[in-house]
C-alpha positions in Angstrom: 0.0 0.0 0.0 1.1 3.4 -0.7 0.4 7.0 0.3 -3.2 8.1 0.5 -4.0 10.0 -2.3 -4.6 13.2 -2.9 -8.2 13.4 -4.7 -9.4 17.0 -4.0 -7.7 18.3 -8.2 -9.5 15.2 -9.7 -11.9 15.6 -12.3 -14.2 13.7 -13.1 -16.5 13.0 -15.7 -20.2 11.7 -16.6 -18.6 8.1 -17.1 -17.2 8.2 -13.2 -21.1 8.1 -11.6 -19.9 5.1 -10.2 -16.9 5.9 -8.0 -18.6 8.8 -7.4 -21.8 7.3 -5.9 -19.2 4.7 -4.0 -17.3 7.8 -2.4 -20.3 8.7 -1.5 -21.2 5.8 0.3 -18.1 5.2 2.0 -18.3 8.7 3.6 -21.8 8.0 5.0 -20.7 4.7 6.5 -18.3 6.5 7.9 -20.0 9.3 9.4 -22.6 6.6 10.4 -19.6 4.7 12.3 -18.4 7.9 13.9 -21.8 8.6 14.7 -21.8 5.0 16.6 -24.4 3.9 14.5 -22.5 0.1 13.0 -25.8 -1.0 11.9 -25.7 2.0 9.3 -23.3 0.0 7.6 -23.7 -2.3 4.4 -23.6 -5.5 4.5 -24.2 -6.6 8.7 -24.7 -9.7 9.5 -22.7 -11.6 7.3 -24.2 -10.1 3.7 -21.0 -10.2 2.0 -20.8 -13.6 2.4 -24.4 -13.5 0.3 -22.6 -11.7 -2.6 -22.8 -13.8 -6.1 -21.7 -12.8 -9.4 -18.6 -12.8 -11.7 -15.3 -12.9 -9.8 -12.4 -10.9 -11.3 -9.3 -13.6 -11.3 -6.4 -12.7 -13.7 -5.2 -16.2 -14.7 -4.0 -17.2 -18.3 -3.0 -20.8 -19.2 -3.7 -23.1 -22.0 -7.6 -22.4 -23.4 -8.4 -26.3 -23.0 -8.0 -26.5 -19.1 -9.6 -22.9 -18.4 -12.0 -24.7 -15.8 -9.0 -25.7 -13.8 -6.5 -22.7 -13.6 -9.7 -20.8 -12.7 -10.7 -22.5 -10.0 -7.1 -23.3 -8.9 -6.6 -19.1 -9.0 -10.2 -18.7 -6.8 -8.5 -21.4 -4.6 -5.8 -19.0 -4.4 -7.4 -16.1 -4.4 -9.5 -17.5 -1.5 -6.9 -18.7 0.6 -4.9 -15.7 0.4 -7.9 -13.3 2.2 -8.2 -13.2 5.5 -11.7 -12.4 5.1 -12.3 -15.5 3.5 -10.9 -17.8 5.4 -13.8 -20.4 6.6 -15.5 -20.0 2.8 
């Protein structure tokens, strides 16, 4: 990890609505965390463990065992997050 960044001279466009709408949440969970307010915050209760859709694993290998080196770079992927850990 490096130094925070310095966002305050960004510009950003009509193709950003998306980091800007997560900025956006991230600064109300956190006011809602300062606030003492933890159930403010998405996902309680275990919801990210809910999540399903595509995962983003960079993996390249031969195209007739695809199947495999995906699942062996979840594996990986998995193993290496310590958020993870009992999935």
């Amino acid at each position: 990890m490096g130094a925070i960044q310095d966002r305050t001279k960004e510009h950003l466009g009509r193709t950003d609505v998306g980091i800007v709408r997560y900025r956006r949440m991230l600064r109300a969970a956190m006011d809602a965390l300062e606030a003492g307010n933890p159930q403010a915050l998405p996902m309680q209760g275990g919801g990210a463990g809910a999540l399903r859709g595509p995962m983003a694993i960079d993996a390249i290998g031969p195209g007739q065992a695809w199947e495999r080196l995906w699942a062996e770079a979840d594996a990986a992927r998995r193993a290496g997050a310590p958020w993870s850990a009992g999935l």
